[in-house]
C-alpha positions, 0 to 999 in steps of 0.5 A: 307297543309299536308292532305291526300286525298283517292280514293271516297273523295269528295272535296268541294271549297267555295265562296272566297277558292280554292285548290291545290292538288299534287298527289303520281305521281306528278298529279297537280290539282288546284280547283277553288272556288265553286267547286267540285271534287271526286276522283273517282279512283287513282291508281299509281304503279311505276313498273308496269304501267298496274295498273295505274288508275286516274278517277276525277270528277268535279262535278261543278266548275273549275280546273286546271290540270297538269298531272303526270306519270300516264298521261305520263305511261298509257295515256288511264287510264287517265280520267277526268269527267265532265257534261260540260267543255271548254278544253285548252291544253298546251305543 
């Protein structure tokens, strides 16, 4: 608890670990074991929301995700990559 993560960190979960991740804007991501994720580009600026920037990679893996005020200001600079994923959304 307390680390801090930046823009290009990769994150790696093992075999019996997982993640909980809570971003500057409130963005939840929860990494399940034997996963990877890199921050490819996190951007958040309250007052001016043409700078606001998110772009994940989950490389292998799975997650979960509740997005913050970047999803709710510029939906559009939102991003989520992945090679294969199944999508559920809530709300």
């Amino acid at each position: 608890m307390g680390f801090v993560v930046h823009q290009n960190d990769i994150i790696k979960t093992y075999k019996k670990s997982k993640l909980k991740i809570r971003f500057l804007d409130d963005t939840i991501i929860y990494i399940g074991p034997k996963t990877t994720l890199e921050i490819a580009k996190y951007y958040y600026d309250k007052e001016n929301k043409e700078n606001n920037a998110t772009n994940l990679k989950i490389l292998n893996g799975s997650f979960r995700l509740k997005t913050g005020k970047i999803g709710e200001l510029a939906p559009e600079q939102f991003k989520i990559d992945t090679k294969f994923s199944v999508i559920g959304i809530r709300g």
